[in-house]
Backbone as numpy.savetxt, mean C-alpha at the origin, in Angstrom:
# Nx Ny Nz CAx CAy CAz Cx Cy Cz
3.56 2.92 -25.82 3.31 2.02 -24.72 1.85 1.62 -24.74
1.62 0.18 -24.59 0.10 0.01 -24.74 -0.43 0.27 -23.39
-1.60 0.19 -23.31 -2.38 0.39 -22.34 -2.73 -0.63 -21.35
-2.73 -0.61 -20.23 -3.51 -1.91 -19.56 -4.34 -1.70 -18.48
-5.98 -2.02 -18.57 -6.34 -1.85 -17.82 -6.11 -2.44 -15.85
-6.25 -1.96 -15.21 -6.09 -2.22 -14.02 -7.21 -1.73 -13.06
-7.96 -2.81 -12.37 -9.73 -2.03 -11.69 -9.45 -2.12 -10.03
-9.31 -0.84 -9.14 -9.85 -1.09 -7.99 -10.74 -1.40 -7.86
-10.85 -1.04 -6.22 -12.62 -0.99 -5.61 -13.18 -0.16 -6.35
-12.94 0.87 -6.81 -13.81 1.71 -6.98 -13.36 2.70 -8.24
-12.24 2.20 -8.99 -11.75 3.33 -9.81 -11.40 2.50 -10.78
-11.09 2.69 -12.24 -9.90 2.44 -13.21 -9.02 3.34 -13.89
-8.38 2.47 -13.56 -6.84 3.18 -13.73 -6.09 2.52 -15.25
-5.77 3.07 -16.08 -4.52 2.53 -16.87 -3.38 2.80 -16.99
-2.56 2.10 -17.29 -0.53 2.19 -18.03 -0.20 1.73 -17.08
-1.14 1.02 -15.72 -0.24 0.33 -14.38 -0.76 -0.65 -14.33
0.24 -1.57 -14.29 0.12 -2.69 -13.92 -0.04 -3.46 -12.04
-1.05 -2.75 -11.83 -1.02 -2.87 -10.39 -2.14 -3.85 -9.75
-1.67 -4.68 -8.79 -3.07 -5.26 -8.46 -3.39 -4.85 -7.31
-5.00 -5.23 -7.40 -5.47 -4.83 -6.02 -6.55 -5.53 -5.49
-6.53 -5.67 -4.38 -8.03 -7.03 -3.72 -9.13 -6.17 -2.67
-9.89 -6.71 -2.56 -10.75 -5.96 -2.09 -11.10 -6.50 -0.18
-10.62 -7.53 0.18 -10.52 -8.19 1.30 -10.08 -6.78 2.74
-11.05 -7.35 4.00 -11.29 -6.47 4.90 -10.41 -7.12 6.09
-9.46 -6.61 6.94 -8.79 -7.46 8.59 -8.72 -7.18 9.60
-9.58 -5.59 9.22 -9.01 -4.94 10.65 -8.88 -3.42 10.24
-8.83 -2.40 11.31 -8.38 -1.19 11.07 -7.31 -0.72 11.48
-6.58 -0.49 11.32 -5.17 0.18 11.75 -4.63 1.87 11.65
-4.60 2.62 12.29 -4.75 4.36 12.40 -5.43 4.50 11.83
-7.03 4.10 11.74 -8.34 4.84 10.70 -8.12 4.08 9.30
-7.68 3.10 9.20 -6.72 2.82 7.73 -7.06 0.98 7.98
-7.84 0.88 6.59 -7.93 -0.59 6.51 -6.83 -1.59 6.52
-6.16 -2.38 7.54 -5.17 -3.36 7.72 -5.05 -3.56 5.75
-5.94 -3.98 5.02 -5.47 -5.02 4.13 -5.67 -3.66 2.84
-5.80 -2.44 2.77 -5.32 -1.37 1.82 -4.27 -0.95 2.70
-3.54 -1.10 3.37 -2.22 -0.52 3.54 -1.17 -1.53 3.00
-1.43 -2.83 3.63 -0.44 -3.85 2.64 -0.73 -3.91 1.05
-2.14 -3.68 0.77 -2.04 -3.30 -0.84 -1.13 -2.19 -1.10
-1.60 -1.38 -0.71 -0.71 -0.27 -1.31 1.17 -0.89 -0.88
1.63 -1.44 0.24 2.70 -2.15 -0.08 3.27 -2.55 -0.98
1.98 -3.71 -1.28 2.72 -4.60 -2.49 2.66 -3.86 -3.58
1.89 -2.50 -3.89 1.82 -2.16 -5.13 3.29 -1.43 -5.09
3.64 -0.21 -3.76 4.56 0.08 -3.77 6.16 -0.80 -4.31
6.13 -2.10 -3.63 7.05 -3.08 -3.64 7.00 -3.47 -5.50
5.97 -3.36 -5.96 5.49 -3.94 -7.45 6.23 -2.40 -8.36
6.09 -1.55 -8.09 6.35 -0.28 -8.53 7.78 0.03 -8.50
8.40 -0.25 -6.95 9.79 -0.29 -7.16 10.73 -1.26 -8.08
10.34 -2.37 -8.01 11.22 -3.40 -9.07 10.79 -2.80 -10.63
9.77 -2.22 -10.82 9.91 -1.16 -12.53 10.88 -0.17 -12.28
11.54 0.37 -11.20 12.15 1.32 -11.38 11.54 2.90 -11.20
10.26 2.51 -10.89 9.97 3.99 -10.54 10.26 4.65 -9.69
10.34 5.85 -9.17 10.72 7.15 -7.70 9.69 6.86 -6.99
9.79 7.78 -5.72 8.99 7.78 -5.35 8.01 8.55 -5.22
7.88 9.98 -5.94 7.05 10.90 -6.39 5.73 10.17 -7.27
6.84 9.00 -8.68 5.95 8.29 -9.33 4.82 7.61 -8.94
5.84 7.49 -7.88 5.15 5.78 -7.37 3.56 6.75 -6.01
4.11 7.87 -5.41 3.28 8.48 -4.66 2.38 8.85 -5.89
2.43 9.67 -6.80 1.32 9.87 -7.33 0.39 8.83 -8.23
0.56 7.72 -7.95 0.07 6.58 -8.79 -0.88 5.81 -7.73
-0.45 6.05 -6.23 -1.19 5.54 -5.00 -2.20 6.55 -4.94
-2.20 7.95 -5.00 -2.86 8.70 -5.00 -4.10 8.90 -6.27
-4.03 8.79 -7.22 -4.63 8.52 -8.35 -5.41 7.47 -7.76
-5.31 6.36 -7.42 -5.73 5.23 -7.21 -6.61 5.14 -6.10
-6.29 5.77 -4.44 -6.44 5.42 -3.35 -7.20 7.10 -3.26
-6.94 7.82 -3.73 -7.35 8.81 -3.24 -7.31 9.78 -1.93
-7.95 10.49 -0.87 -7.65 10.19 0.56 -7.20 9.77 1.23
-7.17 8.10 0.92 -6.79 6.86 1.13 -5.66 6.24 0.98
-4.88 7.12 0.57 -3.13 6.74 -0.24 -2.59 7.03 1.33
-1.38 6.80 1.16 -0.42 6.62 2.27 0.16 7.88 2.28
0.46 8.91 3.33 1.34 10.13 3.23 2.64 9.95 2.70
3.15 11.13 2.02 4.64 11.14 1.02 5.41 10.46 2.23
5.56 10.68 3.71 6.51 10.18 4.36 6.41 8.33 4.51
5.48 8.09 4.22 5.34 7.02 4.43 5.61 6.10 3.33
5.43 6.53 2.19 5.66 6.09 1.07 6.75 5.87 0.81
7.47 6.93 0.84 9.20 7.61 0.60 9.68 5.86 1.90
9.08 6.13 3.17 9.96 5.14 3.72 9.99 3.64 2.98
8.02 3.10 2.77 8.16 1.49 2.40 9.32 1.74 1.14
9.50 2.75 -0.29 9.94 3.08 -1.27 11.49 2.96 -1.14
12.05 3.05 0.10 13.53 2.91 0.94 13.79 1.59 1.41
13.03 1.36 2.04 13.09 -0.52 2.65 12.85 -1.06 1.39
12.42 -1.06 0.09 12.24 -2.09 -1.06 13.22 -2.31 -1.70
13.64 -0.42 -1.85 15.11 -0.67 -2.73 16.33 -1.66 -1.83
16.55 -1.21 -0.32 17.24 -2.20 0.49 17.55 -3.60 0.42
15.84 -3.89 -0.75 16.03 -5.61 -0.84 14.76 -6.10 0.42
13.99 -5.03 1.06 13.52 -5.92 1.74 12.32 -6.50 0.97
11.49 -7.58 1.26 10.36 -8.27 0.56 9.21 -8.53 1.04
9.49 -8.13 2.37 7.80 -8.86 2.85 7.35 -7.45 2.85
5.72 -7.29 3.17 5.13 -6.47 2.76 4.24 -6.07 4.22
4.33 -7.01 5.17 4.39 -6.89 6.38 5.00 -6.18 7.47
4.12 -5.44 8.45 5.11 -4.98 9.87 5.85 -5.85 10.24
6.72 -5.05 10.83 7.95 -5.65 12.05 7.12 -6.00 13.36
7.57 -6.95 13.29 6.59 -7.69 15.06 7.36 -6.93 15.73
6.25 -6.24 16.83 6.31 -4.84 17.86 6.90 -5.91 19.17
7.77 -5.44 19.73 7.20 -6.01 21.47 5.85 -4.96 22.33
5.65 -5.87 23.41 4.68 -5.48 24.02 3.30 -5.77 23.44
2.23 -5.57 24.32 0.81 -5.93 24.06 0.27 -5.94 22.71
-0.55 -6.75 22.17 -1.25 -6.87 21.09 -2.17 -5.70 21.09
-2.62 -4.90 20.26 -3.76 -3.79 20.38 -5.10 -5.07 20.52
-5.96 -4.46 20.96 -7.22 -5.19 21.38 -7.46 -4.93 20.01
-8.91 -6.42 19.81 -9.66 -6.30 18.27 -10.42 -5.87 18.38
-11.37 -6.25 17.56 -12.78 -5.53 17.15 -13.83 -5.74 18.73
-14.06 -4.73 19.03 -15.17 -5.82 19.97 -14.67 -5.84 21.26
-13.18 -5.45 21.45 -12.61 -5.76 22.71 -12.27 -4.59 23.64
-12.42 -4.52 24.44 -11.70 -2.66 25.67 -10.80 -2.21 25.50
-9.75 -1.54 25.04 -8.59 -1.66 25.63 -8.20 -0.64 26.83
């Protein structure tokens, strides 16, 4: 199998074909809004190869470090992909918007 490089923020990684952007939106549980949908789409990118989700957890982890998504969380987006789902986005919540940057809640 050849090699391919692949560069986070801050690491390189090879044999994955994974992308990743470096763009900032917000924080969400201590957790950058736009590295949790990365790690999505990589998840979502990982499932159509056919990988598990052990694979696919230790490949976020390698990558993200600290910063990877817990096995439960993984295991779930890793369940909704195989399902067929595609967007890489939350489910619109009812009730209040969380306040932004800057705002009281």
């Amino acid at each position: 199998m050849s090699s391919v490089k692949v560069w986070s923020r801050s690491s390189e990684i090879s044999a994955f074909g994974v992308c990743f952007s470096g763009h900032t939106f917000g924080r969400v549980g201590g957790m950058e809004r736009d590295v949790l949908t990365e790690q999505r789409t990589n998840i979502k990118f990982l499932v159509k190869l056919s990988k598990n989700g052990q694979e696919i957890l230790q490949m976020l982890e390698m990558v993200y470090g600290e910063s990877a998504m817990k096995r439960r969380t993984v295991y779930k987006w890793v369940d909704r992909f195989k399902e067929g789902r595609e967007s890489v986005d939350d489910n619109a919540r009812a009730g209040r918007p969380s306040a932004g940057e800057g705002e009281r809640r």
